[in-house]
Backbone as CSV, one residue per row, in Angstrom:
resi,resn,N_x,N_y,N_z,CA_x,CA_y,CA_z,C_x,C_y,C_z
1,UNK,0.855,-1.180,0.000,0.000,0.000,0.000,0.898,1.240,0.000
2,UNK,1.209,1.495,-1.297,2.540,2.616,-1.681,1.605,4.328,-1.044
3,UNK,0.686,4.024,-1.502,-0.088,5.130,-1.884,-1.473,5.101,-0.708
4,UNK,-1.032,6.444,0.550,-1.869,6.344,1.182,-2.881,7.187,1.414
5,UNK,-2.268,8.443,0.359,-3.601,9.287,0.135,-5.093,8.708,-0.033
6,UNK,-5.699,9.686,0.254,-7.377,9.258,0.375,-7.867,7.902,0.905
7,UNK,-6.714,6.893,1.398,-7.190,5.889,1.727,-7.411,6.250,3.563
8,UNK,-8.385,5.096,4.091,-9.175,5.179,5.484,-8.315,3.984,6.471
9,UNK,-7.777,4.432,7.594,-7.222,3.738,8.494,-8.548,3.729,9.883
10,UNK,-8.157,3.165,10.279,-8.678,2.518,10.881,-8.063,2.677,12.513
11,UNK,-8.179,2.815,13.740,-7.254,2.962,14.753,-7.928,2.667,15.951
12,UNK,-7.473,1.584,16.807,-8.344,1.542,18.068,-7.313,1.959,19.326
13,UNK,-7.582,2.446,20.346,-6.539,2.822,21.024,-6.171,4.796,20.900
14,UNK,-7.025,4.827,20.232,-6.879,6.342,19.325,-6.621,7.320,20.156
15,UNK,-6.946,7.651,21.125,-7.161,8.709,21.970,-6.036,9.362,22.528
16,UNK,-5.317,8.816,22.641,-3.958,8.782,23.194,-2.623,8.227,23.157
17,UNK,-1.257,8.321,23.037,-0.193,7.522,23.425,0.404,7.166,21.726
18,UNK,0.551,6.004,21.423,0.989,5.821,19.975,-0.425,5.874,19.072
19,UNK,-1.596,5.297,19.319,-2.758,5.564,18.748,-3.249,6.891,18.263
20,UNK,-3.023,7.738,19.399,-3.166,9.289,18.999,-1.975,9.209,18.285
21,UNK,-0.802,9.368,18.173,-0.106,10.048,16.777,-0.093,9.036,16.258
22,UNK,-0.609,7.571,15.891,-0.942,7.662,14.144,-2.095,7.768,14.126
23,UNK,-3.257,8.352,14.655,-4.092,9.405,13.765,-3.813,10.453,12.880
24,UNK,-2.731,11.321,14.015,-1.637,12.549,13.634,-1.392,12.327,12.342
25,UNK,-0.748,11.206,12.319,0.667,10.481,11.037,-0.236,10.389,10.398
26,UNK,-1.494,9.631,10.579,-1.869,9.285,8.880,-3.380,10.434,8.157
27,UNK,-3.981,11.142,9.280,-4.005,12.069,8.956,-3.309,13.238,7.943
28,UNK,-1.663,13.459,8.008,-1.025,14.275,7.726,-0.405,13.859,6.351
29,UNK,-0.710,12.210,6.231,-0.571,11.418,4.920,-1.701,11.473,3.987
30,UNK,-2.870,12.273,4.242,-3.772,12.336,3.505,-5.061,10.989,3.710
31,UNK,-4.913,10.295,4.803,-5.580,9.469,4.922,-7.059,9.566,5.649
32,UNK,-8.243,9.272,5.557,-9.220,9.680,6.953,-8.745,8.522,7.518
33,UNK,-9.812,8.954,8.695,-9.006,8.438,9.937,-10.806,7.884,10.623
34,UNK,-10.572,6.810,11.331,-11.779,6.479,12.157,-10.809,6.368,13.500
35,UNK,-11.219,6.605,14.644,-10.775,6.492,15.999,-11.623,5.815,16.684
36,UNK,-11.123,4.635,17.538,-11.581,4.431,18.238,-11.211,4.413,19.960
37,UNK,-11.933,4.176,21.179,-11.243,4.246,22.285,-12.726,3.877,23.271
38,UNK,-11.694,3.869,24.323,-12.943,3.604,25.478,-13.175,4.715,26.627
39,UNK,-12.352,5.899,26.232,-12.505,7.302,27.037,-13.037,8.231,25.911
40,UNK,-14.584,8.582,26.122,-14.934,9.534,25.070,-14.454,10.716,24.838
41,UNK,-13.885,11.473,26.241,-13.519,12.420,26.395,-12.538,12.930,25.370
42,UNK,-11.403,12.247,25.547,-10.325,11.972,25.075,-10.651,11.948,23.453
43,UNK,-11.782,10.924,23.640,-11.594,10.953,21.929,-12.132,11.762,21.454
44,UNK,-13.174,12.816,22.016,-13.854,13.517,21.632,-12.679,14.583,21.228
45,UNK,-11.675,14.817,21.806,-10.574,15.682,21.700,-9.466,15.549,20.584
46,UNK,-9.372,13.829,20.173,-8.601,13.942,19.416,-8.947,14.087,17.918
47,UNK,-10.216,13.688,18.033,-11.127,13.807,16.782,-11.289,15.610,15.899
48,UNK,-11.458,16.013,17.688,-11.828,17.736,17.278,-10.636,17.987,16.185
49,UNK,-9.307,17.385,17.145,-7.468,17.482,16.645,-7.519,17.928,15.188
50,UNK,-8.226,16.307,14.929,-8.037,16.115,13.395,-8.875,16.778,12.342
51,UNK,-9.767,17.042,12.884,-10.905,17.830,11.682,-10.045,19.170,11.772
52,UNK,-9.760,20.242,12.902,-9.479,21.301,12.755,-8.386,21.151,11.810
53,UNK,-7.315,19.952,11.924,-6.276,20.409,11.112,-6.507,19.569,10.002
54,UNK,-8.091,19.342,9.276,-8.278,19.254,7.832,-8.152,18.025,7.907
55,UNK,-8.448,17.132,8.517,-8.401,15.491,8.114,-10.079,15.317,8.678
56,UNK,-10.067,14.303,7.421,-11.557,13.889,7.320,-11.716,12.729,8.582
57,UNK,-12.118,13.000,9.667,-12.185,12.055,11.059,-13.180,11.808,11.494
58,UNK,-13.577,10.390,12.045,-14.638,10.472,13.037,-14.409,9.658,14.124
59,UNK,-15.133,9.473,15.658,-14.356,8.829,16.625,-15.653,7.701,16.913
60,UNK,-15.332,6.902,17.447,-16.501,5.674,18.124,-16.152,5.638,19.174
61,UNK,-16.626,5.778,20.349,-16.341,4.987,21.569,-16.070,3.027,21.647
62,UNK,-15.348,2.533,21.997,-15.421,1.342,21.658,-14.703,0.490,22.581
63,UNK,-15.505,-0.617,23.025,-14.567,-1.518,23.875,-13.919,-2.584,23.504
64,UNK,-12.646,-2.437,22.941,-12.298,-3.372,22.290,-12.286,-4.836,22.662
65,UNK,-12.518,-5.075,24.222,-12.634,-6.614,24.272,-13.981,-7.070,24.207
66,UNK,-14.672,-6.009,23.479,-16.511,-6.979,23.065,-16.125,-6.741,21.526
67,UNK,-16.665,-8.294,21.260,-16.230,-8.539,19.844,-17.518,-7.276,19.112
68,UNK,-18.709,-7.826,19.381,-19.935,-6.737,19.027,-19.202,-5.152,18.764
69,UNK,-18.396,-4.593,20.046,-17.962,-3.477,19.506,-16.692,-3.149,18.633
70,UNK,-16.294,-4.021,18.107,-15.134,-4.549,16.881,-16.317,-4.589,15.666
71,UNK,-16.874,-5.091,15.815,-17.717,-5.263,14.958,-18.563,-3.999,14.656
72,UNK,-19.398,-3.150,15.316,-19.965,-1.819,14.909,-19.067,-0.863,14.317
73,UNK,-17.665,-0.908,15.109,-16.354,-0.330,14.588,-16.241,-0.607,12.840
74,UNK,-16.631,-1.365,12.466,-16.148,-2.172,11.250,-17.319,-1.418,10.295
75,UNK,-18.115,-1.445,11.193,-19.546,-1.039,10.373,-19.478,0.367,10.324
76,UNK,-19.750,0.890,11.244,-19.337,2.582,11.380,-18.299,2.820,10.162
77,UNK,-17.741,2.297,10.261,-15.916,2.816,9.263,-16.394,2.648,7.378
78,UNK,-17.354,1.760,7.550,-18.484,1.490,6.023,-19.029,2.255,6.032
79,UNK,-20.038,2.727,7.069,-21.279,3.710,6.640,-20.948,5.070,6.203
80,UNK,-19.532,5.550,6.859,-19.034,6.870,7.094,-18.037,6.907,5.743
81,UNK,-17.404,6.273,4.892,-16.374,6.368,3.938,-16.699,4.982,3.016
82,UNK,-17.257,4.190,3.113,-17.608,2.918,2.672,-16.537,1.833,2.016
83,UNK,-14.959,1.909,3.043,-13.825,1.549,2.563,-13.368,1.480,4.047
84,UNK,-11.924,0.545,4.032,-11.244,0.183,5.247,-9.886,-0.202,4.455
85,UNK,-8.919,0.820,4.338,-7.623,0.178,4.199,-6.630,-0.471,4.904
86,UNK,-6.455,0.745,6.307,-5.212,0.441,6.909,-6.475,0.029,8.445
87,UNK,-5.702,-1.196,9.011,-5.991,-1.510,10.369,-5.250,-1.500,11.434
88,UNK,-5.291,-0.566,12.517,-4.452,-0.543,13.169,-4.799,-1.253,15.107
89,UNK,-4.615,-2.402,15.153,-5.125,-3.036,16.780,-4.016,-2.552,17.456
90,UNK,-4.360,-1.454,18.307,-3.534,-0.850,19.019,-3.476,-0.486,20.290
91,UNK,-5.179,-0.912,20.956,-5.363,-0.299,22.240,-4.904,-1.343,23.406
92,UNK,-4.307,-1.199,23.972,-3.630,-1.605,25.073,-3.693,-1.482,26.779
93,UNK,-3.631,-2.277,27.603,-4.009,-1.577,29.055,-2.818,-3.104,29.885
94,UNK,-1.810,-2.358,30.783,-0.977,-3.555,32.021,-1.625,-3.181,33.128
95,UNK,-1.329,-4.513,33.962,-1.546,-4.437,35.179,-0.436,-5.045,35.865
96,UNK,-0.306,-4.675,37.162,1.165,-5.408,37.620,0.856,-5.937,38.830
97,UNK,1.636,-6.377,39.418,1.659,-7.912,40.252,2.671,-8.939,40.202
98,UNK,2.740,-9.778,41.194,3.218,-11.334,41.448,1.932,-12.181,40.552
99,UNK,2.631,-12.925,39.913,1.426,-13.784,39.414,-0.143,-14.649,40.030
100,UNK,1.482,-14.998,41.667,0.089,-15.879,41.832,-0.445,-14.572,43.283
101,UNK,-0.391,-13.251,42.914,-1.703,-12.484,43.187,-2.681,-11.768,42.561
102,UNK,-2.242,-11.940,42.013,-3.210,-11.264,40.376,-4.485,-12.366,40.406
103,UNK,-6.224,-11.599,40.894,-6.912,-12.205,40.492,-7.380,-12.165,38.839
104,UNK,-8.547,-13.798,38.959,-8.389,-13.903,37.236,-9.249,-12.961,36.651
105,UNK,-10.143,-12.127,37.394,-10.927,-10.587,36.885,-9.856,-10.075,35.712
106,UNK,-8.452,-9.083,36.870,-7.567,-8.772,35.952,-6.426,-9.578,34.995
107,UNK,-6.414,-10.528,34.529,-5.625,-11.976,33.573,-7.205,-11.605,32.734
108,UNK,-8.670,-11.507,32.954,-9.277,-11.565,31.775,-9.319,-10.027,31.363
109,UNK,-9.480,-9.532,31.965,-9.312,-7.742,31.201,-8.091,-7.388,30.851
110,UNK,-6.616,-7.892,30.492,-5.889,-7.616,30.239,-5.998,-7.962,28.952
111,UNK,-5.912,-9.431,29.225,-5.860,-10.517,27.627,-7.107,-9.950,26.862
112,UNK,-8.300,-9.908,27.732,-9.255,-9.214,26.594,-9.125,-7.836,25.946
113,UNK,-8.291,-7.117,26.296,-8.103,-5.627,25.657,-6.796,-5.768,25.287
114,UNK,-5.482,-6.832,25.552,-4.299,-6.518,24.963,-4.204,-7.743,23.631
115,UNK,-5.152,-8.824,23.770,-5.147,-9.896,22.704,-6.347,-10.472,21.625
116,UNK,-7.177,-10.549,22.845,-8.575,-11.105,22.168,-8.935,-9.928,21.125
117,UNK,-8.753,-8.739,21.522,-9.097,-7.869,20.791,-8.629,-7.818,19.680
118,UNK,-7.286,-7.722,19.341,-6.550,-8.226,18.199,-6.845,-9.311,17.190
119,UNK,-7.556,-10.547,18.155,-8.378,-11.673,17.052,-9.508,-10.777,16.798
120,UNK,-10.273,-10.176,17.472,-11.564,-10.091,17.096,-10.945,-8.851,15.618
121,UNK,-10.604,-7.850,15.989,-10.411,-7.476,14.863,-9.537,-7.922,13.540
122,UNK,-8.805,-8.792,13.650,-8.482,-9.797,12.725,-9.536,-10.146,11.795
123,UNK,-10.341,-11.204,12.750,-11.475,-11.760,12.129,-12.715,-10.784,11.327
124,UNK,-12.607,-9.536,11.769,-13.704,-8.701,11.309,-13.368,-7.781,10.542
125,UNK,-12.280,-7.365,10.169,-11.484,-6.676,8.787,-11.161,-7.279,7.827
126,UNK,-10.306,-8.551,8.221,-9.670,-9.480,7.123,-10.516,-9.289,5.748
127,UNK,-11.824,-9.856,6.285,-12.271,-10.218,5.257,-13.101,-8.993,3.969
128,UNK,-12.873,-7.678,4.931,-12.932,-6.659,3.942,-11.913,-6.323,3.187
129,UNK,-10.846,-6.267,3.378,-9.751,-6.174,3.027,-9.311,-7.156,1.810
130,UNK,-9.578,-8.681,2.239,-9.052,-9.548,0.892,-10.455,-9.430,0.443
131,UNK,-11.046,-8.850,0.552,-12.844,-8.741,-0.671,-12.174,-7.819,-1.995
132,UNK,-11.464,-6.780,-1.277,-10.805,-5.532,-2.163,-9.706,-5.154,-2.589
133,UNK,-9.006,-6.550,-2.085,-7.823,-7.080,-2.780,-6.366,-5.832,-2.436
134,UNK,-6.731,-5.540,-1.244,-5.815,-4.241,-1.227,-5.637,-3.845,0.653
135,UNK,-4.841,-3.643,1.504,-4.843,-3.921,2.523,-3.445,-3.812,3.588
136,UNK,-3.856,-3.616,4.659,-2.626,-3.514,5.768,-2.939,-3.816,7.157
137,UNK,-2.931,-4.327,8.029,-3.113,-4.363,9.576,-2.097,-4.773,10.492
138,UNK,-1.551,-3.843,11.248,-0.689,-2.856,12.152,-1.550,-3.883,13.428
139,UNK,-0.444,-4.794,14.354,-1.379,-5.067,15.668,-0.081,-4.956,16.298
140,UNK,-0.313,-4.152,16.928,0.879,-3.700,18.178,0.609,-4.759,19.700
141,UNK,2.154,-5.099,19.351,2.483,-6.394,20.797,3.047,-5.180,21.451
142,UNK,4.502,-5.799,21.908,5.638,-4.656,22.718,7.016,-5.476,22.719
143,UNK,7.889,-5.403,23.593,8.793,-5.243,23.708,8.860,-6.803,24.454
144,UNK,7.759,-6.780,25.318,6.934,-7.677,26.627,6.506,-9.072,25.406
145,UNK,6.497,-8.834,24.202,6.071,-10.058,23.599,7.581,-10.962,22.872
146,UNK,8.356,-10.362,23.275,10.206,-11.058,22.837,10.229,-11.654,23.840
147,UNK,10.390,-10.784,25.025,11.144,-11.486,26.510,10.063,-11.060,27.788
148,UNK,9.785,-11.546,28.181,9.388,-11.365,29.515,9.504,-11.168,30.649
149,UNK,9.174,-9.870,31.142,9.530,-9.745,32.414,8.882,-9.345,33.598
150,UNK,9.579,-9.707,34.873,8.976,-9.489,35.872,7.314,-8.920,36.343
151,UNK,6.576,-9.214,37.096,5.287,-8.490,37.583,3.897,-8.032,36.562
152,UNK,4.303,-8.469,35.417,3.502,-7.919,34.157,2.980,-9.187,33.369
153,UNK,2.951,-9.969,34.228,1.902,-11.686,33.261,1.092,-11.415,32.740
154,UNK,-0.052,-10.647,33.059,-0.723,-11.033,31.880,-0.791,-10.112,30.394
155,UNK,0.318,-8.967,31.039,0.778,-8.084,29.576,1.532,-8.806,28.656
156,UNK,2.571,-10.014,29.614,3.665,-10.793,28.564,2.724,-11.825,27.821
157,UNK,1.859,-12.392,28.735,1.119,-13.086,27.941,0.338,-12.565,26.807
158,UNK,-0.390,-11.693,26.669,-1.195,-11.188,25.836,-0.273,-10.810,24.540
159,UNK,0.960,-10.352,25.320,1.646,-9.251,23.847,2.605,-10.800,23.193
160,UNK,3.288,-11.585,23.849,3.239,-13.174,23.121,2.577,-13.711,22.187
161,UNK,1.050,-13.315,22.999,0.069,-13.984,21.759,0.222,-13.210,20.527
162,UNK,-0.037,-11.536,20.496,-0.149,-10.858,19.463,0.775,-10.958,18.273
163,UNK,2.371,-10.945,19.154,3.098,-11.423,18.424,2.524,-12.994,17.571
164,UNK,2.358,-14.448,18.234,2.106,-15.340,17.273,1.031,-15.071,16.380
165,UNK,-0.166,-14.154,17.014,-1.264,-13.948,16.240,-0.813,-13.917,14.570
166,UNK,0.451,-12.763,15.088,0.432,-11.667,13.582,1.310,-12.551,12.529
167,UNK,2.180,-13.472,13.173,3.312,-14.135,12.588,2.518,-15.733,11.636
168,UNK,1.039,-16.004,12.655,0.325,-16.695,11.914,-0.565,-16.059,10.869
169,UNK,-1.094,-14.746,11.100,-1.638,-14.783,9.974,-0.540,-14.019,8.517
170,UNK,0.211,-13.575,8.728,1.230,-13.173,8.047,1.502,-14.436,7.164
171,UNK,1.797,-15.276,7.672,2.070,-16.487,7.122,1.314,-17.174,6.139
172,UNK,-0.260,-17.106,6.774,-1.415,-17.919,6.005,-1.344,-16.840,4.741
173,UNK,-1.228,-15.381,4.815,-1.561,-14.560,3.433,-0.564,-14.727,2.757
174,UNK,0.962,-15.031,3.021,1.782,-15.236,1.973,1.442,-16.591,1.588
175,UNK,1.178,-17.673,2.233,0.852,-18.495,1.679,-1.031,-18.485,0.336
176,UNK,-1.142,-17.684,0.519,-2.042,-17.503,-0.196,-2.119,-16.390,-1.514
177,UNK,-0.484,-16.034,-1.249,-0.349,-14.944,-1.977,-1.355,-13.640,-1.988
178,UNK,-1.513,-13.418,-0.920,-2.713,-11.889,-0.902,-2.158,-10.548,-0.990
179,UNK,-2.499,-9.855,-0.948,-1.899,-8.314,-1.451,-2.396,-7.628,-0.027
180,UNK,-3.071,-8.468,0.985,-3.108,-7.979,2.172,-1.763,-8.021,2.907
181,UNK,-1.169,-6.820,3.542,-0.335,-6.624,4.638,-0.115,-7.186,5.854
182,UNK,0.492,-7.186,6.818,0.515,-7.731,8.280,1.655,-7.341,8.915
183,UNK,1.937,-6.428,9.606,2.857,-6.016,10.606,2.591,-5.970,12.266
184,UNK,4.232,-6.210,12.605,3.817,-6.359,14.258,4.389,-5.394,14.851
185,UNK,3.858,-4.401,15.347,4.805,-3.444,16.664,5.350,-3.584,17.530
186,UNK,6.525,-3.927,17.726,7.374,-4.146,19.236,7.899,-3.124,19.532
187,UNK,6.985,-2.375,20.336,7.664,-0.941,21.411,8.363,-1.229,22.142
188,UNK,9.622,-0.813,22.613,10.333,-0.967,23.522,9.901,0.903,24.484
189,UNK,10.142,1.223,24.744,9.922,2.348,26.043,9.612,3.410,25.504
190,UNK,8.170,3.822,25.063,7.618,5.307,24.650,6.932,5.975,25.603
191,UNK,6.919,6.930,25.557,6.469,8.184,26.254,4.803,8.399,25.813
192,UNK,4.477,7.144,26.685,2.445,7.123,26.642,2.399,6.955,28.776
193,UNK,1.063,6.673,28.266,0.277,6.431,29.655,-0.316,5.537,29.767
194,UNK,0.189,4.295,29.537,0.314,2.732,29.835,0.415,1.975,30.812
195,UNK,1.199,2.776,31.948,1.366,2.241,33.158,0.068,2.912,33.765
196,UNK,-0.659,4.082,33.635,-1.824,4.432,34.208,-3.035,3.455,33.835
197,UNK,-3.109,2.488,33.486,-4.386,1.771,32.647,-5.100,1.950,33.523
198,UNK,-4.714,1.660,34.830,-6.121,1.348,35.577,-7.378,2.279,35.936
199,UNK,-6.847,3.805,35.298,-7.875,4.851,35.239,-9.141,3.885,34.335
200,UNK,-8.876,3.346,33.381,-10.123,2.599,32.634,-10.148,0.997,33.486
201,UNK,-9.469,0.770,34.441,-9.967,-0.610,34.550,-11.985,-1.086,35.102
202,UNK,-12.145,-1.654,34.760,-13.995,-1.676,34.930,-13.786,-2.298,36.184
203,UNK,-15.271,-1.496,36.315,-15.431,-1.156,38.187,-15.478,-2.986,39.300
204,UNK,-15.744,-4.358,38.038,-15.719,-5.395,38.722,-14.371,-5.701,38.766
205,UNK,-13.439,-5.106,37.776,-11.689,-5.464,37.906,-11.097,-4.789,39.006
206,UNK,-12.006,-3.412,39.069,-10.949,-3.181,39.750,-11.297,-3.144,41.822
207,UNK,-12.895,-3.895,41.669,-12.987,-4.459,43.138,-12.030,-5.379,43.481
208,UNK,-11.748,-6.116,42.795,-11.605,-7.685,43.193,-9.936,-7.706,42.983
209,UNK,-8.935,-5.968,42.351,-7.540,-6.295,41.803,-7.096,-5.695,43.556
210,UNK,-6.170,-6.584,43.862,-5.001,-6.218,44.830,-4.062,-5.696,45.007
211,UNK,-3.605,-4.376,45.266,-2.851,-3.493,45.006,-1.353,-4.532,45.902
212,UNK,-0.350,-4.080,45.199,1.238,-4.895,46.229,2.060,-4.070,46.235
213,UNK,2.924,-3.756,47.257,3.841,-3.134,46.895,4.814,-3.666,45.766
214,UNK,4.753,-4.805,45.453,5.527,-4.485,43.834,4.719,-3.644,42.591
215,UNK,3.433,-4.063,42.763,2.656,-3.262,41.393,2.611,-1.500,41.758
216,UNK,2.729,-1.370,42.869,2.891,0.310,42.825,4.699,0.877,42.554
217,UNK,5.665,-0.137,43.075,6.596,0.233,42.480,7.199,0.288,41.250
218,UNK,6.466,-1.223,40.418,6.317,-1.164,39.129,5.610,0.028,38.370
219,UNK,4.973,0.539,39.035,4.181,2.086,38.026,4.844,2.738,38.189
220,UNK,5.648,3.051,39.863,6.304,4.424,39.473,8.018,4.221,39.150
221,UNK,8.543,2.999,38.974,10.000,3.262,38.272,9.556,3.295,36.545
222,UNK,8.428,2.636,36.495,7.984,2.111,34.814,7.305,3.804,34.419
223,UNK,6.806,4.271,35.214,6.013,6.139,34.422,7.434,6.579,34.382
224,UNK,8.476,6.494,35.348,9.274,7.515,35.047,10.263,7.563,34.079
225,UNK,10.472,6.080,33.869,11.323,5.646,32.961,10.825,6.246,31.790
226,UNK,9.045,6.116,31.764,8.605,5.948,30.156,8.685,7.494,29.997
227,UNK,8.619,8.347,30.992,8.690,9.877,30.975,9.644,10.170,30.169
228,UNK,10.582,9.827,30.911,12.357,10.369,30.906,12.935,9.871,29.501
229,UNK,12.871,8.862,29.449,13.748,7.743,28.387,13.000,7.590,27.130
230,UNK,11.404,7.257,27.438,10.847,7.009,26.368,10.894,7.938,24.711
231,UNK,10.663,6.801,23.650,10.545,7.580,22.707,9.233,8.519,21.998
232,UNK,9.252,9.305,21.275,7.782,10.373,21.685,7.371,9.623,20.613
233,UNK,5.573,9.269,21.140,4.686,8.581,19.872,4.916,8.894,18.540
234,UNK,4.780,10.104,18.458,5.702,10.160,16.632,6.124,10.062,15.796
235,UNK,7.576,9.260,16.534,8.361,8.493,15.860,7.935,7.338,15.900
236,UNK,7.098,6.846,16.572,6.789,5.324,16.537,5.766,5.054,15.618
237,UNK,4.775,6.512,15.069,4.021,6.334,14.116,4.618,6.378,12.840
238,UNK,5.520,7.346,12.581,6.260,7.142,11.534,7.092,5.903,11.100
239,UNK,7.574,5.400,12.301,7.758,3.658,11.933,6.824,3.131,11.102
240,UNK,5.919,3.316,12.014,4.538,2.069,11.467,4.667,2.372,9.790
241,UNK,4.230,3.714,9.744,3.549,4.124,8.311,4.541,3.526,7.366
242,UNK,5.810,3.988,7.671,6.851,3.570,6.896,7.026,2.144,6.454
243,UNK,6.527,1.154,7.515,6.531,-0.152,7.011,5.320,-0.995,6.682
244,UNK,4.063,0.244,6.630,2.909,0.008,5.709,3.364,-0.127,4.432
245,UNK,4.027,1.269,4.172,4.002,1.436,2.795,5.451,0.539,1.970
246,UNK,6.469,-0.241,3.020,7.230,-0.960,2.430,6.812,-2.185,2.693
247,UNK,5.689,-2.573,3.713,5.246,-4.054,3.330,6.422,-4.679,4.716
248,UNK,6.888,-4.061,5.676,8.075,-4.994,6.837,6.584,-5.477,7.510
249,UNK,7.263,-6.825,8.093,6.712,-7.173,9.290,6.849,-6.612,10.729
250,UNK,8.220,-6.959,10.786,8.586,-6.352,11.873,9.032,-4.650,12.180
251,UNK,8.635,-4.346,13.361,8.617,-3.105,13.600,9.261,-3.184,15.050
252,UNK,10.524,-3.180,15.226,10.873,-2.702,16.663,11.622,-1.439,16.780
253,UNK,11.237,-0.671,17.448,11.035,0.623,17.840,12.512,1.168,18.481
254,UNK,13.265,0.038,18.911,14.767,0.304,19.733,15.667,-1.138,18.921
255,UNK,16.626,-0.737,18.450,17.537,-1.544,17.547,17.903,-2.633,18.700
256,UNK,18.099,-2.035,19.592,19.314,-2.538,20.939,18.292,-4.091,20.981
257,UNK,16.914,-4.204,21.310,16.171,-5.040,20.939,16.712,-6.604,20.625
258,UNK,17.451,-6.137,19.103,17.628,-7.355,18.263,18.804,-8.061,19.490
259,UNK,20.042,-7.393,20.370,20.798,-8.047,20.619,20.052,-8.418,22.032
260,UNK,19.109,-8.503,22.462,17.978,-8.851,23.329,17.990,-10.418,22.920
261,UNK,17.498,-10.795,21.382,17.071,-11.685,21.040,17.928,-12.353,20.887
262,UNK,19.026,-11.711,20.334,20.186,-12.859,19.627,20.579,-13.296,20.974
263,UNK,20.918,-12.773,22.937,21.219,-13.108,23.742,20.002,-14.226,24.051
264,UNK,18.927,-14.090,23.845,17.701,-14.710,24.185,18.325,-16.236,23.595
265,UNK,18.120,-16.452,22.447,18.810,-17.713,21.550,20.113,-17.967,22.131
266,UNK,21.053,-17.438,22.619,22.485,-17.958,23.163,21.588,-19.121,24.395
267,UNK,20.964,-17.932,25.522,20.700,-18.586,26.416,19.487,-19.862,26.404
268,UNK,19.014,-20.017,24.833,18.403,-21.065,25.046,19.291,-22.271,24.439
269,UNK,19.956,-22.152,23.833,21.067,-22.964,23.466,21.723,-23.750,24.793
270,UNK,21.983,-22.933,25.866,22.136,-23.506,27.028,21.217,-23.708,28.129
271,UNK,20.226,-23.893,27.883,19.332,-24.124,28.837,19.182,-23.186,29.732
272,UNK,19.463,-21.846,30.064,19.115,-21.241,30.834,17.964,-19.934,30.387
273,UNK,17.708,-18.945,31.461,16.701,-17.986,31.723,17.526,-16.624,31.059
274,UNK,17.191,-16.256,30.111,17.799,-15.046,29.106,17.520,-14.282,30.493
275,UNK,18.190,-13.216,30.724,18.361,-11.745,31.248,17.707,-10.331,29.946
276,UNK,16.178,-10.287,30.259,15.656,-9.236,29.594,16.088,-7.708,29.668
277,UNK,15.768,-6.838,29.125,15.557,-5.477,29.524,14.334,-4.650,30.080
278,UNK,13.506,-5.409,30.353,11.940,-5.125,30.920,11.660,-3.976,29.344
279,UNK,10.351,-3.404,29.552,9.598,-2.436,28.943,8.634,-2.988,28.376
């Protein structure tokens, strides 16, 4: 997909963090833009963003772990432009903890907004996309889906899956030769509000979640890091776009990454526990 003028992306997660700038990004590429999110506020704001500065936008409120609202998303994005090029599964939410304190409330609201969501919109674009023979979908894992670390299970789990998600269906379309796209995002440390999820966690997650002193120290060395160090959404949208329009799979966001992996493979060669970089 060389050519992204006038074509319609698609974005869940929109409101904020890397979601809000690639609205920005593909907005500024000539693209409309549908937003989606589960803070109206927010989206109501980023939407205003984009119309004032001349991009054809509209926002949905949307919960990405109800398939139904993947699905109106899909529909909305027809009724309003009657086309879906670029897909971007992007909305994301961690929670932190020891594993075995983490009730399974928060293990299902994680996986349902950091994975399931990703199938559901899989399953409910795909098939617009190879109808029109023309196509891209962007599902952002992290950094957390290479190596795994500490206090963040059911983020490593979820962003694991996304990763195999994307690597299986990537696979099935070359094997099918389709002109549909498939890329995976591995963020390593940007400057969002990721470690805040639990402002949206729903009111039965967040009776029943147990605060520890590791999960509050995990937010505040992990905000400050992502403050200080992180890279600004921006550049991470300009990644993406860039390997829309060249067709990469992979998208990792920090080079240093790869020698992550290549240490990852030493240490499975010997049977032991790789030494990650968290993020």
């Amino acid at each position: 997909m060389r050519d992204l003028q006038g074509k319609v992306a698609v974005i869940t997660g929109a409101a904020s963090g890397i979601g809000r700038a690639m609205a920005i990004a593909c907005g500024q590429s000539g693209m409309k833009v549908v937003l989606a999110d589960i803070e109206q506020d927010a989206l109501d704001s980023a939407v205003h963003d984009l119309q004032t500065d001349g991009c054809e936008a509209i926002g949905l409120r949307t919960d990405v772990s109800n398939e139904a609202d993947i699905e109106a998303l899909a529909a909305t994005a027809l009724a309003h432009f009657g086309t879906v090029h670029l897909v971007h599964n992007n909305a994301g939410v961690v929670s932190s903890g020891p594993i075995d304190l983490l009730d399974q409330a928060t293990w299902n609201w994680v996986l349902g907004v950091d994975m399931w969501s990703v199938l559901y919109g899989i399953r409910t674009f795909l098939p617009i996309l190879k109808a029109q023979g023309e196509g891209h979908i962007v599902n952002t894992a992290s950094s957390a889906g290479l190596q795994a670390a500490p206090n963040i299970g059911p983020y490593n789990v979820a962003k694991f899956g996304v990763v195999a998600l994307s690597e299986t269906l990537a696979a099935e379309l070359q094997a099918e030769k389709s002109p549909v796209g498939v890329s995976v995002l591995c963020p390593g440390a940007v400057n969002t509000q990721i470690v805040d999820a639990e402002r949206n966690r729903p009111a039965h997650v967040a009776a029943s979640y147990r605060d520890t002193d590791q999960a509050r120290a995990f937010r505040e060395r992990a905000g400050t890091m992502l403050a200080q160090a992180g890279l600004d959404p921006s550049d991470v949208a300009a990644m993406v776009l860039d390997a829309v329009v060249d067709r990469k799979f992979w998208i990792i966001t920090h080079p240093r990454w790869i020698d992550v992996m290549e240490a990852r493979v030493a240490a499975m060669r010997e049977g032991r526990l790789a030494q990650g970089m968290g993020g």
